[in-house]
C-alpha positions in Angstrom: 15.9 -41.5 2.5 15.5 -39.7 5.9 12.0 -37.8 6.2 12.1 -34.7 8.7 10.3 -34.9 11.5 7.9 -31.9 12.4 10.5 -30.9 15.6 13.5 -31.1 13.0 11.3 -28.9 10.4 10.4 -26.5 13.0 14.2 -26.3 13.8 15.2 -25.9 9.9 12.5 -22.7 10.1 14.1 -21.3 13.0 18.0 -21.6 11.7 16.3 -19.5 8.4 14.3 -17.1 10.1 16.9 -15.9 12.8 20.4 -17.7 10.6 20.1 -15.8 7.4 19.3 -12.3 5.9 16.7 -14.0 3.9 14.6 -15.0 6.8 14.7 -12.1 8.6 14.0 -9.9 5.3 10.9 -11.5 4.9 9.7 -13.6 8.2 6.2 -13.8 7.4 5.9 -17.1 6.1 8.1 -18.3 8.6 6.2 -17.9 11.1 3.0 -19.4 9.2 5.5 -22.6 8.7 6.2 -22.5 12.1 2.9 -21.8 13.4 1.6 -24.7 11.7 4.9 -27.2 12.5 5.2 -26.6 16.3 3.0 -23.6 17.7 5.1 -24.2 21.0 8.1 -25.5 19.7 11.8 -26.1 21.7 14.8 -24.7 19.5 17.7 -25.9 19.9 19.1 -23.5 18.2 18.2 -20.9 20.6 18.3 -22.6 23.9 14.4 -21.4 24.6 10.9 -22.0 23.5 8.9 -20.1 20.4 5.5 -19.1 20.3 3.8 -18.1 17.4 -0.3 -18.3 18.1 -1.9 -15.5 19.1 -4.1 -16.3 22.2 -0.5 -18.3 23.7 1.3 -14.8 23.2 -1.2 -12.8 24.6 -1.3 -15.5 27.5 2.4 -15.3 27.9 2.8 -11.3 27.8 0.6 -11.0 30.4 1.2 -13.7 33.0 3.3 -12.8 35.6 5.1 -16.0 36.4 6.7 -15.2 32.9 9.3 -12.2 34.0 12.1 -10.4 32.1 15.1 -12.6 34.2 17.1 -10.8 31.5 20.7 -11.6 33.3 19.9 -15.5 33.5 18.3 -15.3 30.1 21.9 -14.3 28.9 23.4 -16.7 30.9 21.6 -18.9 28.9 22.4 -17.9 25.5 25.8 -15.3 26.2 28.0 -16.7 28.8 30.1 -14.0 29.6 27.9 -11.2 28.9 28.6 -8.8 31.7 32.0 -8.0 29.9 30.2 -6.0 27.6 29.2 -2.2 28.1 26.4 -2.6 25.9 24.8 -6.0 27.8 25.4 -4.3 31.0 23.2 -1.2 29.5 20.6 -3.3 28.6 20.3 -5.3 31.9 19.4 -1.7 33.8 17.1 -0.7 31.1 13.3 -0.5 32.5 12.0 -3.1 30.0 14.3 -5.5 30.6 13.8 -5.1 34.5 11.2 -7.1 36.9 9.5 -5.5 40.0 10.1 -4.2 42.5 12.6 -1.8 40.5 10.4 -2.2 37.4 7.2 -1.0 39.4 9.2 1.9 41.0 10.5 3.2 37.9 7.6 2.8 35.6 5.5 4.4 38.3 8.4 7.7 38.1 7.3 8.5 34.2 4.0 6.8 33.1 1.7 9.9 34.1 3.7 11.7 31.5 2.6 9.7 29.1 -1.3 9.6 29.8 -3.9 9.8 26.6 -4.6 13.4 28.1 -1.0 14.2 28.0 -0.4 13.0 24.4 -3.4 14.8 23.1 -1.9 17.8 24.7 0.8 17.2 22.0 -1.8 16.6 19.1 -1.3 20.2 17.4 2.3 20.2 17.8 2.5 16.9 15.8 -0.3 18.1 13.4 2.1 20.9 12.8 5.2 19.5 12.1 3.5 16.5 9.7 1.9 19.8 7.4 5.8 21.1 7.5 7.7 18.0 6.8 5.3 17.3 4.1 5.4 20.6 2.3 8.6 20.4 2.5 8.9 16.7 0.4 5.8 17.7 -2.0 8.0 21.4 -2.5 10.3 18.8 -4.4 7.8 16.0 -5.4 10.8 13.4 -4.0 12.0 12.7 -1.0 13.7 10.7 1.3 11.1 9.1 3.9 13.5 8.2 7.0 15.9 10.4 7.4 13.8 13.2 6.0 10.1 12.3 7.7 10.0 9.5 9.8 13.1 9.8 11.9 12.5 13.7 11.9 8.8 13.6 13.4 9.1 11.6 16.4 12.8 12.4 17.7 11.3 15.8 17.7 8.6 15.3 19.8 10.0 13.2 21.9 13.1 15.3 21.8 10.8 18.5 23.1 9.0 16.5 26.0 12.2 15.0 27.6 14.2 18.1 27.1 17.1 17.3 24.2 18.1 20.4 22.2 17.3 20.1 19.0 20.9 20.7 17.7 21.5 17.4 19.3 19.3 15.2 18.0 20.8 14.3 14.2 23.5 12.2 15.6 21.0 9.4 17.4 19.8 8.3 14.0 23.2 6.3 13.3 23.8 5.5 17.5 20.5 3.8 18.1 20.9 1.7 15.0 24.3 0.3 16.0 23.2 0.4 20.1 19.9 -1.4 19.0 21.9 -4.3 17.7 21.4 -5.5 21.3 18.2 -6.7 20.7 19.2 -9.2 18.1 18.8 -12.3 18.8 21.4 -13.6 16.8 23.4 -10.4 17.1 27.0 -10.8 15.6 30.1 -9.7 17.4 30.9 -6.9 15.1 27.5 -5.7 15.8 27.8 -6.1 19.4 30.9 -4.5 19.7 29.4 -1.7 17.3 26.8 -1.0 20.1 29.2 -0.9 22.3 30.6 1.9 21.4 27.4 3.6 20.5 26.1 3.1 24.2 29.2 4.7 25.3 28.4 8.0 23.7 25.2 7.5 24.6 26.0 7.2 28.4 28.4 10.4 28.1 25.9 12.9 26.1 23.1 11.8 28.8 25.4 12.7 31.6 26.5 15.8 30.2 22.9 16.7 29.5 22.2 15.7 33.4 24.4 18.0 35.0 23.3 21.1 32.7 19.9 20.3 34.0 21.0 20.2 37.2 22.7 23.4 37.3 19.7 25.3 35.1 16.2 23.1 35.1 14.1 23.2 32.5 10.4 22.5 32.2 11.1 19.6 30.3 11.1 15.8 31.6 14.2 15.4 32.0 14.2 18.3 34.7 11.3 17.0 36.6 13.4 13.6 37.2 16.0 15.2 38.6 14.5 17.2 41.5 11.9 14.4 41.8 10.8 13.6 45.5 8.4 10.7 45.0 8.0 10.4 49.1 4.4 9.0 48.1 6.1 6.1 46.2 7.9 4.8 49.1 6.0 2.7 51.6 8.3 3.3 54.4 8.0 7.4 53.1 11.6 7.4 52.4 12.2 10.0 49.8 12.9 7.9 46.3 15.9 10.0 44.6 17.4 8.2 41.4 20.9 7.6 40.8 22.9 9.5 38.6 23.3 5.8 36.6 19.1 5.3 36.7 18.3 9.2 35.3 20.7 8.1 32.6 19.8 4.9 31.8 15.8 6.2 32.1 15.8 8.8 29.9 18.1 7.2 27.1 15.9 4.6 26.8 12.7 7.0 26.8 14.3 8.9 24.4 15.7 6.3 21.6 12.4 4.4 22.5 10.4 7.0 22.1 11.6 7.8 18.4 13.0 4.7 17.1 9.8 2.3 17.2 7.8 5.2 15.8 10.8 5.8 13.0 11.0 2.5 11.9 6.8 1.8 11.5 6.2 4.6 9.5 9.2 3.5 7.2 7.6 -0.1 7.5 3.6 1.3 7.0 5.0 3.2 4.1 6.2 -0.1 2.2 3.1 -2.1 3.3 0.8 0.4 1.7 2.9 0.5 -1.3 2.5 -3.2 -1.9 -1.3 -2.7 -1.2 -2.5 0.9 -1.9 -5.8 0.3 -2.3 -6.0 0.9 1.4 -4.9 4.4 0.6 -8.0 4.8 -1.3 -10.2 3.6 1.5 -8.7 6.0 4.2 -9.4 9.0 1.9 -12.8 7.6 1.2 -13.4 6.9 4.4 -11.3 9.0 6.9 -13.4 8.3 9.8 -11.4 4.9 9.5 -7.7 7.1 10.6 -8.2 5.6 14.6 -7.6 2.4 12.7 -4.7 3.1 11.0 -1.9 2.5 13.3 -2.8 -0.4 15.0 -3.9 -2.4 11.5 0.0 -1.4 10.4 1.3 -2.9 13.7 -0.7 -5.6 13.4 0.7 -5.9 9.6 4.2 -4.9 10.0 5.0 -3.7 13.3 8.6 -2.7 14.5 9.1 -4.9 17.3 8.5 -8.3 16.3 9.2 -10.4 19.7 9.7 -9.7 22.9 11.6 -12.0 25.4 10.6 -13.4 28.9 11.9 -16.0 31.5 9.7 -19.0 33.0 9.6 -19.1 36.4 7.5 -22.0 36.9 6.2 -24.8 34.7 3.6 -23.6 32.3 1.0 -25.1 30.0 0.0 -24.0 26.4 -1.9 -25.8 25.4 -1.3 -29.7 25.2 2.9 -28.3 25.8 4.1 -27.4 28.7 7.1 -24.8 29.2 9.6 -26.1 31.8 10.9 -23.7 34.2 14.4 -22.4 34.0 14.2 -21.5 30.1 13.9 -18.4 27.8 10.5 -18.0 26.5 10.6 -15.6 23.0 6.9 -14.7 22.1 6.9 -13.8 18.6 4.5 -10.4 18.4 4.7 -10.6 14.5 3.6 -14.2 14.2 0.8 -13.8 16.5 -0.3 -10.5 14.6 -0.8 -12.5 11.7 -2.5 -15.7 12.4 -4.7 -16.8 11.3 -7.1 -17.9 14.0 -7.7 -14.5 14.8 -6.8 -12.3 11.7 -9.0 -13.8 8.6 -6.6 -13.0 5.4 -4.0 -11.6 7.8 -1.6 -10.9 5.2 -3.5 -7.9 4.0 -4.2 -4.9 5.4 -7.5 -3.4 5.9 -8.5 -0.6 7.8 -12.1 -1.7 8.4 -11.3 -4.1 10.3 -12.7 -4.3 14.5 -11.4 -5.4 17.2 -7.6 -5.0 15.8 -5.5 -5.6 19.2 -2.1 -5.9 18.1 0.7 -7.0 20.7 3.1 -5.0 19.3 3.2 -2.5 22.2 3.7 -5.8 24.9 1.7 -6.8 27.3 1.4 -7.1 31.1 3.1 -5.0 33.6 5.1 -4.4 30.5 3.1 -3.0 28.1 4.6 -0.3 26.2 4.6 3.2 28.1 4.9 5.5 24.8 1.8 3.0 23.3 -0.9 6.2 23.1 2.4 8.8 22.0 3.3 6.4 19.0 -0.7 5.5 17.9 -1.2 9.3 18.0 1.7 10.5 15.7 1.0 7.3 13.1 -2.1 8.4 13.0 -1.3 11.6 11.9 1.3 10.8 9.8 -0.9 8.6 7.6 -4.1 10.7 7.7 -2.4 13.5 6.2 -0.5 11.2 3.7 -3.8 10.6 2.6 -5.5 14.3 2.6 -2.2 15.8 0.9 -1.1 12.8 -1.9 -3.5 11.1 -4.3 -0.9 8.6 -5.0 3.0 7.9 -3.9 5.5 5.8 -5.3 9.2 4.7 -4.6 11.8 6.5 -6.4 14.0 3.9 -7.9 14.7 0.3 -6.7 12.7 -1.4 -3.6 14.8 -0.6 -0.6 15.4 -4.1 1.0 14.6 -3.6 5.1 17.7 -4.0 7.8 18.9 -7.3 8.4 17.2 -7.4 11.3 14.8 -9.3 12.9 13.6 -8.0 16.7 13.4 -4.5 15.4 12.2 -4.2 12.2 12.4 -1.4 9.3 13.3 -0.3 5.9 17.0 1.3 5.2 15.6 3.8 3.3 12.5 4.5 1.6 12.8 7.3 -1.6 9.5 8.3 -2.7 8.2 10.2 -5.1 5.2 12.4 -4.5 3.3 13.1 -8.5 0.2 14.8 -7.2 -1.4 15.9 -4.1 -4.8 15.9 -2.9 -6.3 18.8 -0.9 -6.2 18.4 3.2 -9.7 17.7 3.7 -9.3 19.1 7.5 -7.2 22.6 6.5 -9.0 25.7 7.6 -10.5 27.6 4.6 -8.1 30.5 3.3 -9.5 33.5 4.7 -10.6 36.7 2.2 -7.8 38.0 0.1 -6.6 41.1 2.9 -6.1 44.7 1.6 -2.9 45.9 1.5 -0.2 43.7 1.8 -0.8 40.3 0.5 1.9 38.2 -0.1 1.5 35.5 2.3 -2.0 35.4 1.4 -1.0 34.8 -2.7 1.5 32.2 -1.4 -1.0 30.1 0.7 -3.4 30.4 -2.5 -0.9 28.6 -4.7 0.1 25.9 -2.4 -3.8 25.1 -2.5 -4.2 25.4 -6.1 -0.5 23.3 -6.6 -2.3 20.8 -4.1 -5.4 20.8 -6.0 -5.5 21.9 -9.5 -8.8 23.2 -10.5 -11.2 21.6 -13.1 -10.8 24.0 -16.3 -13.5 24.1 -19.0 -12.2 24.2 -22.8 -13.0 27.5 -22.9 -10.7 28.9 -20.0 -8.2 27.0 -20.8 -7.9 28.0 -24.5 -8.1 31.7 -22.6 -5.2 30.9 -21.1 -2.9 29.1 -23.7 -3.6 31.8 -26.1 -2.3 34.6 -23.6 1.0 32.7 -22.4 1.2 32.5 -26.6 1.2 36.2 -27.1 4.3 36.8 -24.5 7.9 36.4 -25.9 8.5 35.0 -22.9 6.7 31.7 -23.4 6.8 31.7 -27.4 8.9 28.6 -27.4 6.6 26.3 -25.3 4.9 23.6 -26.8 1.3 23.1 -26.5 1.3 20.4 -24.0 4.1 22.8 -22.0 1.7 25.7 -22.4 -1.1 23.3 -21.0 0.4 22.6 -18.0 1.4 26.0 -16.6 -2.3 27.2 -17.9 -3.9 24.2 -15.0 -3.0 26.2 -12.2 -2.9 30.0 -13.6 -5.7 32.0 -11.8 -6.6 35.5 -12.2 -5.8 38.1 -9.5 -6.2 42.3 -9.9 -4.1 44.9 -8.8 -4.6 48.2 -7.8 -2.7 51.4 -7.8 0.2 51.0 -5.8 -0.5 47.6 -5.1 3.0 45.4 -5.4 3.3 42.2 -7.7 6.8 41.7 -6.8 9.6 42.9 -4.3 13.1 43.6 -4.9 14.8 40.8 -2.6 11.7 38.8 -1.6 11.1 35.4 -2.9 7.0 34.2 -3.8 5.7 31.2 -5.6 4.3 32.8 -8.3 5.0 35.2 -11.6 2.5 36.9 -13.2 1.2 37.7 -17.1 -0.7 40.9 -17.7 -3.6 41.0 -19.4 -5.0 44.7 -18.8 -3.1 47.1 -16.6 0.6 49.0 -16.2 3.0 48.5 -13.8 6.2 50.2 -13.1 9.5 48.8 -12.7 11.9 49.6 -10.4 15.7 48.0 -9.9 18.2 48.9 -7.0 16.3 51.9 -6.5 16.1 53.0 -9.9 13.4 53.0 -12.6 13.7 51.2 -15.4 10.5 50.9 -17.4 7.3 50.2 -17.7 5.2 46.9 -18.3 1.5 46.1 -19.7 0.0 44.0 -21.4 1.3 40.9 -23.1 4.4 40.7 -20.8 5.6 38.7 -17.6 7.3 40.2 -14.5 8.7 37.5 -11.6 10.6 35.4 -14.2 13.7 36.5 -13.8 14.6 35.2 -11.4 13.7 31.8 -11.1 15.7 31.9 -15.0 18.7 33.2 -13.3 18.5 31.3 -10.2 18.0 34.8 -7.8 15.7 36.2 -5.7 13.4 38.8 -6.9 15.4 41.5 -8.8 13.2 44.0 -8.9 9.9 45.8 -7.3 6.8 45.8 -9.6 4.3 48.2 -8.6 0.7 48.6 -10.1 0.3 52.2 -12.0 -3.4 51.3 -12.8 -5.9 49.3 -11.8 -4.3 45.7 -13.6 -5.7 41.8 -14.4 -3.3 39.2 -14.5 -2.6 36.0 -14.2 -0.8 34.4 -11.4 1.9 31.3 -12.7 2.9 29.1 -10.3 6.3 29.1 -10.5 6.8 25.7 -9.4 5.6 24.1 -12.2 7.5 26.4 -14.6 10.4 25.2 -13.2 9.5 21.5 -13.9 8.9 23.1 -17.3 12.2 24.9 -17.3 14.3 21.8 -15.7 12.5 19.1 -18.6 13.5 20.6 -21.6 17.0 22.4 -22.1 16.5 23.8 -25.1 13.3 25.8 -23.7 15.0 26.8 -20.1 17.9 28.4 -23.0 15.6 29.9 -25.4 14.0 31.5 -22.2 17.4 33.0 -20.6 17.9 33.8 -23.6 14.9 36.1 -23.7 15.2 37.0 -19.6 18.9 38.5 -20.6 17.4 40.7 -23.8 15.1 41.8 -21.9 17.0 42.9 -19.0 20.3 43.9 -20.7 
């Protein structure tokens, strides 16, 4: 009976990790196996060397006798590559190029991508996180990647290099087919997918070119195209790009500059599902939110190897790397070894010294590195101020097959109950006059935070909810819920509750007070106590239907009308009983 040898071991790891949808699902214990089989190891298989230690990646990312070489790397591994749009693409990309055209490139765009700069882009970022968020929690479900994840970055991204927003939905399907690239083991179908995707690509980025062109912007995009870099050039030559380099440069900025960012959120999301006990420190400790984004790269990054070329003979270790051969450092292996990760399987945000590779290395070391750190940071900071828990929404979503860029297909959450932003300014006093907007900020914080209610205030409130025909058939338990969040707010004469046509989160129950009613322009009663007004509409599915005016001074309380939905939506015998009562009322 033939034993395997540690090589032919090694070479059974690598035919499961990049060979089958299993391995690339889950290659974590892959690369442990592999580490400890052959931490330099020669696959046949792929024509080029593996390493999986962290101190030899590191090592290999930044020595620069190691290069990119990417055309005799596929001359290697893809005879015959030039035929292909998509490989042709790829060779003129920056990251795949070695100086001096690397150098002179990087040197056009990396100032726009400075800490200062990013921070610059900090509120804009905060801002957008507080709206896509509102807008799952309005719904308590939502879909994280197309909805969240794909939606924050390409929009910043989007903004700074000067793509119009109307543009941007159709790059979420491209740059997962053009991306296919990357694959080490990409299949013809998906090659000849990307194909076709870089086509489009190529055509919308020289559309966009010649509009800038003809009408600059202050955007990115602009600046490239009337850029004299005469300070660039040693002989003072003014440096002018190509019409085939501005396209090239800003695609990849743009699809790298949301993609990577995309995809690890999806991937943080799932990590910290598995483990969400590290929620629960970041709330408790949110001084610890610097940490976040590089202990989820380290965990589960996006890019999980990056290719390079040896030039000369090389030594890690006891092994030495011939010249002449692909080299493919494995940035998720090394995250997680052991050596220099104790338990590196887990995450944990008080950890020091966390210095993923994920962003590269070298002359190569990511550009967007401070852009993508900010925006994760963010992302989960906020996760953790706004939701006391999440959860998936059905089945676990299994991730791409995929293995160089990594990240979930989809990721449906549901969001049960929210937590108060710890860093949201404090609502200001309740303004005379009109009020509205003030009412609707209060009950997104009380909906975010429901209040602590004694027995007494809450019996208060059951037993006025009970006295309203409206309400009669709750039960108990349906009564307690809409009491959590009532609050008590007074109206004056003339004051409004409601207007005709508007929309507002809450209705309200009169305890003391009159107000009159008026519908397309005419009167049609009055109300007091013991009755609802702003119901009818959230029964009927329509805006407000009529104006509710204060004719004395008035104390009611204010329902969120969220949750009376739920209420409505849970139980169809209520949400009839209660139409019921809107259209005897109203008829």
């Amino acid at each position: 009976m033939h034993t395997m040898t540690h090589n032919e071991a090694a070479e059974a790891v690598v035919r499961e990790l990049f060979l089958t949808p299993a391995g690339r699902a889950n290659p974590y214990p892959l690369y442990h196996q592999l580490r400890e089989l052959e931490p330099v190891f020669f696959s046949e298989t792929l024509q080029g060397w593996i390493l999986t230690r962290y101190d030899d990646c590191k090592a290999a990312l930044r020595d620069p006798r190691l290069q990119k070489h990417f055309s005799e790397s596929l001359d290697v591994r893809a005879p015959g590559w030039r035929e292909r749009p998509i490989l042709q693409w790829a060779s003129r990309l920056l990251l795949n190029l070695d100086s001096p055209d690397h150098t002179r490139l990087r040197r056009l765009v990396v100032r726009e991508f400075t800490p200062r700069i990013v921070e610059g882009l900090r509120p804009q970022v905060e801002r957008l996180v507080d709206e896509l968020l509102d807008n799952m929690a309005e719904h308590d479900v939502g879909e994280l990647m197309d909805e969240f994840a794909f939606v924050l970055p390409i929009s910043i991204i989007g903004t700074v290099l000067g793509v119009p927003p109307e543009d941007r939905p159709q790059f979420r399907e491209l740059t997962q087919a053009l991306t296919g690239v990357f694959e080490i083991a990409a299949t013809k179908e998906m090659l000849e997918a990307a194909d076709k995707a870089v086509l489009t690509c190529n055509a919308y980025f020289d559309s966009l070119i010649e509009k800038r062109r003809a009408d600059p912007q202050s955007d990115l995009l602009s600046r490239l195209i009337v850029l004299d870099a005469r300070e660039m050039q040693e002989d003072g030559e003014a440096d002018h790009l190509t019409n085939e380099e501005l396209n090239t440069l800003s695609s990849l900025l743009f699809l790298a500059g949301f993609e990577t960012t995309t995809s690890l959120i999806g991937n943080g999301v799932m990590s910290l599902l598995s483990q969400p006990d590290q929620m629960d420190v970041l709330r408790s400790q949110p001084e610890l939110s610097p940490n976040v984004a590089d202990e989820l790269l380290r965990h589960d990054g996006t890019i999980q190897l990056a290719g390079r070329f040896a030039t000369v003979d090389l030594n890690f270790g006891d092994v030495t790397v011939p010249a002449g051969r692909p080299v493919y450092i494995m940035l998720g292996a090394a995250n997680r070894d052991p050596a220099r990760y104790p338990d590196p399987d887990k995450i944990d945000f008080t950890r020091t010294t966390i210095q993923p590779l994920s962003f590269g290395g070298g002359t190569h070391f990511c550009l967007g590195a401070p852009l993508a750190r900010m925006e994760t940071e963010v992302v989960f900071r906020k996760l953790a101020q706004r939701f006391s828990t999440f959860e998936l929404e059905g089945e676990i979503t299994p991730h791409r097959d995929r293995l160089t860029l990594r990240a979930p297909n989809s990721v449906r959450l549901k969001l049960p109950s929210a937590t108060a932003s710890s860093d949201a300014a404090p609502l200001s006093a309740r303004p005379a006059g009109d009020d509205a907007q003030w009412r609707a900020e209060y009950r997104r914080q009380l909906d975010e935070q429901p209040p602590e209610l004694d027995n007494v205030e809450r019996r208060v409130r059951i037993a006025l909810l009970q006295r309203v025909p409206f309400f009669r058939s709750c039960s108990p338990a349906e009564l307690a819920t809409l009491a959590a969040t009532a609050y008590t707010i007074s109206f004056d004469p003339g004051e409004h509750l409601c207007v005709e046509g508007s929309d507002a989160p809450d209705c309200y129950v009169i305890a003391t007070g009159e107000a009159e009613v008026v519908m397309d322009g005419e009167r049609i009663g009055v109300v007091g106590a013991d009755d609802v007004v702003g119901e009818r509409g959230l029964v009927l599915g329509a805006p407000r239907a009529a104006s509710v005016t204060a004719t004395s001074h008035m104390i009611t309380y204010a329902i969120s009308r969220e949750l009376l939905q739920g209420v409505f939506d849970a139980s169809p015998a209520l949400a009839e009983a209660m139409r019921t009562e809107v259209l005897r009322r109203y008829e």
